[in-house]
ZAMARTOR-686252 format. One record per residue: x, y, z of N, C-alpha, C, O in turn. Coordinates in pm, whole numbers, plus 50000, padded with zeros to 5 digits. Layout:
N
XYZXYZXYZXYZ ...
% end
This chain:
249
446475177113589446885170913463447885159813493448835162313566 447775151113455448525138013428449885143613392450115154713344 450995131013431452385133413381452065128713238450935124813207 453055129213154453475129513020453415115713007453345111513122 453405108312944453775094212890454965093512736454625092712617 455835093812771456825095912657456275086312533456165088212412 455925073012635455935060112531455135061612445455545058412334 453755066712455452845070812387452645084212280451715089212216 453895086412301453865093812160454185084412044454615072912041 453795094411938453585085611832454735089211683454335098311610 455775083911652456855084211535455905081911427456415073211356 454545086011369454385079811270453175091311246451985090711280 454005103611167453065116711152451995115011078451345125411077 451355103710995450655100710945449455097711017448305098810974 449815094011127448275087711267448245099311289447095103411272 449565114411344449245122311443447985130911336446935134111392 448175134811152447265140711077446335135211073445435143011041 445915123111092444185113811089443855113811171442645111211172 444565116711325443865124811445443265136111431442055136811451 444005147011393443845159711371442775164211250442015173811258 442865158011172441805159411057440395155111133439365161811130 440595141011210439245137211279438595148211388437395150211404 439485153511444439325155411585438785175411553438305183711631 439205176511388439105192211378437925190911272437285201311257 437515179811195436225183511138435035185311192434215191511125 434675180811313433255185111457433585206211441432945216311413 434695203011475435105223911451435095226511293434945237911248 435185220111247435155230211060434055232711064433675244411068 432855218011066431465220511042430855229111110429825232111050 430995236911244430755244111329430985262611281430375273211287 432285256911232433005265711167432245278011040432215290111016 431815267611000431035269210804430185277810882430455289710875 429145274110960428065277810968428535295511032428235305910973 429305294411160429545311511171429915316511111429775328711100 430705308111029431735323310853431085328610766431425338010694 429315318510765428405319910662428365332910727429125341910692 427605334110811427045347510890428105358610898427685369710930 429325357510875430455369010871430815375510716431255386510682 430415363310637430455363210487429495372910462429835381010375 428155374810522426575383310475427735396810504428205404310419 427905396810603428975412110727429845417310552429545425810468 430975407010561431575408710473431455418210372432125428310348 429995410610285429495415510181429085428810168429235435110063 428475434310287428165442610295428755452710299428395463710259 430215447910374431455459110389432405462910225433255471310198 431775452710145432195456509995433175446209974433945448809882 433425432910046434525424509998433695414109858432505413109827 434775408809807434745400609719434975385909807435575383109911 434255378909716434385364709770435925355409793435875345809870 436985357909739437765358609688438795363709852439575357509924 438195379209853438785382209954438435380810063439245380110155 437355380210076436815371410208437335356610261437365352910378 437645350910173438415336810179439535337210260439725331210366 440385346510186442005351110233441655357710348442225352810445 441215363310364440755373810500440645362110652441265363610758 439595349710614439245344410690440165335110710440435330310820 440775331610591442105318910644443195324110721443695316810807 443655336110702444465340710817444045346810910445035350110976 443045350710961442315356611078441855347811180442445347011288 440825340911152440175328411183439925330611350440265322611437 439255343311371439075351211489437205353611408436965355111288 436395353311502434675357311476434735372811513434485381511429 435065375411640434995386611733436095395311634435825407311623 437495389611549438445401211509437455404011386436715413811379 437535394811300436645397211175435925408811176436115420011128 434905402811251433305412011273433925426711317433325436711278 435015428011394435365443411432436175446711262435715456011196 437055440511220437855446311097436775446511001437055454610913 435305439110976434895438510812434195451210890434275461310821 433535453411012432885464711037433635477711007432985487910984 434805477711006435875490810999435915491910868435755503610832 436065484910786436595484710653434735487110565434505488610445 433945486510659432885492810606432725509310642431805515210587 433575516310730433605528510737435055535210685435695545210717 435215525610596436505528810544437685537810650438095549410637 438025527910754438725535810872440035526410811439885515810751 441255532610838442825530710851443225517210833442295509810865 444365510110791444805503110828445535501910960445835490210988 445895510811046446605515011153445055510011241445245499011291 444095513511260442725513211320442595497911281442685493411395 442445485611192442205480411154443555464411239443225453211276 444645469511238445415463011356445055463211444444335453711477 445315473911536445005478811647443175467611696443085461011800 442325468411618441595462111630441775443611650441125437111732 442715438311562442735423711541444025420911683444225409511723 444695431611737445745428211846444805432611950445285431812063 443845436111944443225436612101442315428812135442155425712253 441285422412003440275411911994441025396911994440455386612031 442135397411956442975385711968443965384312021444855378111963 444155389412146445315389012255445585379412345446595377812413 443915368912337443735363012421444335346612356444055335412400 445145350112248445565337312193447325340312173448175334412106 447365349412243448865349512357449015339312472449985332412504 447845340312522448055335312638447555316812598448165309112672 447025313012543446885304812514448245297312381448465285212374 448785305212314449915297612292451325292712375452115283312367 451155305012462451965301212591451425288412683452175281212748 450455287512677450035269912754450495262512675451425254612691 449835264512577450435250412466451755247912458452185236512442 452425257412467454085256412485454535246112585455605240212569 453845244012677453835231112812453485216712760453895206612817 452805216512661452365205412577453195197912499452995186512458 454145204912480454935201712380456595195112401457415196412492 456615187712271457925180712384459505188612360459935193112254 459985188612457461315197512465462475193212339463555199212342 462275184012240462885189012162462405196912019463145200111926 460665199612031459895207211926461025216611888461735222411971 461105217511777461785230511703460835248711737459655251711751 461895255411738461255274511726459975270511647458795271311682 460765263911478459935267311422458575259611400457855262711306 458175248311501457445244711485456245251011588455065253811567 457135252111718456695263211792456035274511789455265278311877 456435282811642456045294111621454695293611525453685300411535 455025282611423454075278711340452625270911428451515271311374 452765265711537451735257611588451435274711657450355279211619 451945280711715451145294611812450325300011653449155303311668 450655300711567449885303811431448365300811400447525306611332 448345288111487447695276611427446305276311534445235270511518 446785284711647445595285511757444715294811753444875306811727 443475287311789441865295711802441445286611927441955276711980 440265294611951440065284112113439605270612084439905261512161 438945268411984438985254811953439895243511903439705231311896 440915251111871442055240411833442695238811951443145228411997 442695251912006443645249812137442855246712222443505246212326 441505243412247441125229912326441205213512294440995204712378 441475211812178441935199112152443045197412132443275185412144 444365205612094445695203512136446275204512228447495203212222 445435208212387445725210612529445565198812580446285194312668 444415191412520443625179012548444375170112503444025160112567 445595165412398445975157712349446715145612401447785151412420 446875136912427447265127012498448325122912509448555111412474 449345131012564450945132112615451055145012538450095151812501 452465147912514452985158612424452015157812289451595147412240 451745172812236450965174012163452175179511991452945188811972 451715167811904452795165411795452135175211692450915175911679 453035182611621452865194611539452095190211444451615200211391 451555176811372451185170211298449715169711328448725170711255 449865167511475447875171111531447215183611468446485185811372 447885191811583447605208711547447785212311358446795215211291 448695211711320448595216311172447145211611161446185219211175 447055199311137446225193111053445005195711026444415196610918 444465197711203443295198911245443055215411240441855218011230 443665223911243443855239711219443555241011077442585248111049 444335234210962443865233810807442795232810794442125243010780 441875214010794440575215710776439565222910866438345221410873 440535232910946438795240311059438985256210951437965261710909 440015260510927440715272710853439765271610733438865279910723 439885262710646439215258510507438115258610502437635261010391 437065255810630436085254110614435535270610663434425275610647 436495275110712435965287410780436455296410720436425307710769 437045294110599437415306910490435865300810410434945308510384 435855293810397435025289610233433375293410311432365296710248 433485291910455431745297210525431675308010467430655312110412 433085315810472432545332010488432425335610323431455342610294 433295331510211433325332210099431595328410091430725337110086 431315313710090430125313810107428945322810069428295325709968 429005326410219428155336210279428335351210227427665360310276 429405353910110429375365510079429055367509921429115378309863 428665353809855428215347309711426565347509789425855356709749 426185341809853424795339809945424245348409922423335351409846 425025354710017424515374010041423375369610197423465362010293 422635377210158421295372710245420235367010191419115372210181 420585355510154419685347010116418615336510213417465332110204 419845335710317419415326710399418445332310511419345337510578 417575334410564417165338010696418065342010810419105335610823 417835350910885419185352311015418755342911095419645338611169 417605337411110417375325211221417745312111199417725304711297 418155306111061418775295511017419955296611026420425286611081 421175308710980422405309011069422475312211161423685311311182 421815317811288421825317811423421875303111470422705299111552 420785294011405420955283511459421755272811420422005265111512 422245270011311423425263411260424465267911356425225258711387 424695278411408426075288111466426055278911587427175274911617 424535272211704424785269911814425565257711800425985253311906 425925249811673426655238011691428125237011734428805227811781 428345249311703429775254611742430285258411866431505257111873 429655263411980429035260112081428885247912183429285244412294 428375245112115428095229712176429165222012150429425213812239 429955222012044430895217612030432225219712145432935211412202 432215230112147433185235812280432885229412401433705224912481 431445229112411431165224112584431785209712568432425203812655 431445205112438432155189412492433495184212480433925172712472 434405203212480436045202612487435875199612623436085188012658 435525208312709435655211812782435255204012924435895200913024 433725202212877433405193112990434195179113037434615178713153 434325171912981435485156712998436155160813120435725156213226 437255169613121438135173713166437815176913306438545174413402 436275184513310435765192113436435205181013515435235180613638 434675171313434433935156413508435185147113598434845139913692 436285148013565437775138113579438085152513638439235152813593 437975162613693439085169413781438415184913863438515196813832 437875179413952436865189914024437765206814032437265218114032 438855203614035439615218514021439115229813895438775241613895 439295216913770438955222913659437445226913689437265238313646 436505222813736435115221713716435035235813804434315244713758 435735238013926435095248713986436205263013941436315272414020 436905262913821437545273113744436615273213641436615284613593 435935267213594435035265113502433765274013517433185282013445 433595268713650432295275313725432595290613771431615298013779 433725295213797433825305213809434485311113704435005322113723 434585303713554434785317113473433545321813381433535331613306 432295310913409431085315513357430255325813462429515334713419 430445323713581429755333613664430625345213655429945355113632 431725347413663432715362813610432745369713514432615381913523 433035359413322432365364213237431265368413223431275375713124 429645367813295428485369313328428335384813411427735395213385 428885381913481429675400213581430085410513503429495421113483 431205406713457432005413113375430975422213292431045434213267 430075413813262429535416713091428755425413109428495432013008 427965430013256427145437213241427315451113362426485459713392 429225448213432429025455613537429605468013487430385469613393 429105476113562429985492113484431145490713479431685484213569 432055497213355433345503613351433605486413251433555484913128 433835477113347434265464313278433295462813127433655463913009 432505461113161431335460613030431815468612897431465465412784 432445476712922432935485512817433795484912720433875489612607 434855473412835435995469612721435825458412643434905451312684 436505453712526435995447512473436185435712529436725435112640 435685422012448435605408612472437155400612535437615395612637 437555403812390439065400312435439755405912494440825399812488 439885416912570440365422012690439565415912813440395414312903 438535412612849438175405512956438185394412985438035389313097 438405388612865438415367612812440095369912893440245361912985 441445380312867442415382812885442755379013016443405369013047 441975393413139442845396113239441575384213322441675386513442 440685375013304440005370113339440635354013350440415345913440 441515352313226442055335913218443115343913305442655340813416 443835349113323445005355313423444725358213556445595359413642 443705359213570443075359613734442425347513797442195345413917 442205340913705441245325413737441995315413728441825304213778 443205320813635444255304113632445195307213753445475298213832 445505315413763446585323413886446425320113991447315314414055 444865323814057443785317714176444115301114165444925295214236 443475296314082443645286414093445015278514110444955269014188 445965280314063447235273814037448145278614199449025271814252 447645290714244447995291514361447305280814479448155273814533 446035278714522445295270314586445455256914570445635248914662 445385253214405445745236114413446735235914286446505233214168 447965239814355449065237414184449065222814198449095215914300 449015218814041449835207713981450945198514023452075203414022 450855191314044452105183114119452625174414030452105163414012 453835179013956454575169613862454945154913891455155153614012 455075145113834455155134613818456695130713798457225135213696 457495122813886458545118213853458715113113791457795108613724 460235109413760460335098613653460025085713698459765078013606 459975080313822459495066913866458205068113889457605059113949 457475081113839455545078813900455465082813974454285083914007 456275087514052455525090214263455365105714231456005112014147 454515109814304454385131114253455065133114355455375144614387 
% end
């Protein structure tokens, strides 16, 4: 990763939200289409459209959802129903802790705390990506319209019902998808390190998924100790070499 460019940040929170609005509607639209398909889940588990909305604007997890609307269809605990959204979403611990590197040292707690709020893997691939320090004005922005669109999929989809075919939201869903590869790829093309962490977290996730004992636990426990073993590896072999203040590393 490149040193910081101070100069290029931007005093004028108005550009950093017309970034963020731009850069997070490719993810809303992506968005709509999987909430539709969580909205049918939803429905089924007995929510109201209403509450499906609220559900999805503060969750804004596929994998937590789908485990909590499934629970709340066997009418299991609220105690069971945590426990579920802190183990499917643990893996956006570790990812607000990167972003914390992004950010410039005089960000406030509370903007700090509010932007770790604000992360899903798609925001937090375009606020990792952001071009110097990443301004709270990006992230909000672009977190709102992906949130909105991904409460109102699932609301949606729970007014819908099953109206739609499962093979028309299966395939609307791969845009979301695809969308990710082209976080991701840029980065892997401009920096062969990234490309072969890349390469080895699709051949591991691939392992993982089907080898005994590992296979068992869930998603976000392996997405977990997997970014912790692959960034670790890596950062040991070719760490980062900071950038002075005159340029020379």
């Amino acid at each position: 990763m490149k040193g910081f460019d101070v100069k290029n940040e931007s005093n004028v929170p108005l550009r950093n939200i017309a970034e963020g609005l731009r850069d997070g509607t490719p993810i809303a639209l992506g968005y709509f289409a999987v909430a539709f398909s969580l909205g049918i889940i939803a429905k089924k588990a007995g929510l109201t459209a209403p509450l499906g909305f609220f559900s999805s604007f503060f969750t804004r997890a596929s994998a937590g959802e789908y485990g909590v609307y499934t629970l709340v269809a066997i009418h299991a605990t609220y105690v069971e129903l945590i426990a579920m959204c802190l183990v499917t979403n643990l893996r956006y611990m570790l990812m607000s802790a990167a972003l914390s590197q992004k950010l410039a040292p005089a960000t406030s707690w509370f903007h700090r705390l509010l932007m770790a709020c604000c992360i899903t893997d798609e925001i937090f691939g375009i606020s990792v990506n952001h071009r110097g320090y990443t301004p709270p004005a990006y992230t909000y922005s672009a977190a709102l319209i992906s949130s909105l669109f991904w409460a109102g999929g699932c609301a949606t989809g729970i007014v819908a019902g099953g109206m739609l075919p499962t093979s028309i939201v299966a395939a609307l869903s791969v845009a979301l998808y695809g969308m990710f590869l082209a976080i991701i790829v840029p980065p892997a093309r401009d920096d062969r390190n990234v490309l072969y962490a890349l390469i080895a977290s699709f051949l591991l996730s691939g392992i993982c998924a089907v080898a005994p004992i590992v296979s068992q636990w869930s998603s976000g426990t392996r997405t977990i100790l997997l970014t912790i073993l692959i960034s670790s590896v890596v950062a040991w072999l070719r760490p980062i070499k900071k950038r002075e203040s005159n340029g020379t590393e």
